[in-house]
C-alpha positions in Angstrom: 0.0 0.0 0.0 1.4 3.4 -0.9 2.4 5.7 2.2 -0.7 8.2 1.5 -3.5 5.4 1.3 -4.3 5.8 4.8 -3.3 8.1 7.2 -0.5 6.2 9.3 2.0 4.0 7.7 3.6 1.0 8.8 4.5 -0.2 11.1 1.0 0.7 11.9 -1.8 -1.2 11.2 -3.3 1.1 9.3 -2.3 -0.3 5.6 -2.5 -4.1 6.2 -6.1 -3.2 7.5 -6.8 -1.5 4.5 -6.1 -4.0 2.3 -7.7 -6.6 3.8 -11.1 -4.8 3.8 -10.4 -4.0 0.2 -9.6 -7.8 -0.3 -13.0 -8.5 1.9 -10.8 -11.2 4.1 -10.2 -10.9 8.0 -6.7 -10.3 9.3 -7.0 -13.2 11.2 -7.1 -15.3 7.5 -4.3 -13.6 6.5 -0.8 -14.2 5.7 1.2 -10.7 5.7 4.4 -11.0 3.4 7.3 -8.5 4.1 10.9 -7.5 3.3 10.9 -4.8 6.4 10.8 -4.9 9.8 8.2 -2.6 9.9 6.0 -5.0 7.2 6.3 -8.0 10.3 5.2 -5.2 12.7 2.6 -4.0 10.7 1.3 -7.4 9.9 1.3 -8.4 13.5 -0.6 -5.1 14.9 -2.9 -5.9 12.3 -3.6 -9.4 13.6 -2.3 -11.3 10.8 0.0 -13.8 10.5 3.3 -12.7 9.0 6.0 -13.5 6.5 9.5 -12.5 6.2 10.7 -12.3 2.9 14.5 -12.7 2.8 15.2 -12.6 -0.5 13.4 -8.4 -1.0 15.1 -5.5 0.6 17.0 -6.6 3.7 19.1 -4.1 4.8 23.1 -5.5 6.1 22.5 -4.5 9.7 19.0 -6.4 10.1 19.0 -9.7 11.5 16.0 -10.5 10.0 15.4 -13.6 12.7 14.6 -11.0 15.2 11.5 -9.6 13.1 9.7 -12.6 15.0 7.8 -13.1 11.6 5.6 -16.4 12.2 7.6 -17.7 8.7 10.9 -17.1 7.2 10.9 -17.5 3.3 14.0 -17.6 1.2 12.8 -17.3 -2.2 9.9 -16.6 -3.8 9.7 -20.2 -4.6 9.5 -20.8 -0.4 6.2 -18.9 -0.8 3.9 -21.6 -1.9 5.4 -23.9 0.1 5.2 -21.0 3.1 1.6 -21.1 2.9 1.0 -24.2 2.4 2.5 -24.3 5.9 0.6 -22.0 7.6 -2.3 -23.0 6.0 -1.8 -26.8 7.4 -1.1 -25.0 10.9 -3.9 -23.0 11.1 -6.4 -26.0 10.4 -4.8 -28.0 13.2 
């Protein structure tokens, strides 16, 4: 979501909620994918789960294990398989 969608930015809520009522799905449903620190944040406030992408814009001084993102992809291949995962998670 562009920075003047909504009126805070991430690592609000505010644009991960949008989107999702533009999508019609709950947060809880969802599966946030990020390259920032702020995205994991965001996605979390929101109430979704989250998703680091490792393989977008990850600055050298992140440690991107400290995001505490509920997945950890490392290509864009990993995504299918990462929510595939979740998926299996949340039904159980």
């Amino acid at each position: 979501m562009a920075g003047d969608t909504v009126s805070r930015g991430k690592p609000a809520p505010d644009p991960v909620l949008h989107a999702c009522r533009l999508l019609e799905v709950e947060p809880a449903d969802t599966l946030f994918v990020g390259d920032d620190r702020r995205d994991i944040e965001a996605g979390r406030a929101a109430g979704t789960a989250t998703a680091a992408a490792l393989w977008g814009y990850v600055p050298d001084d992140e440690d991107p294990t400290e995001w505490r993102a509920d997945l950890r992809l490392t290509s864009p291949a990993a995504l299918m398989t990462g929510i595939a995962d979740w998926q299996q998670r949340e039904r159980a």
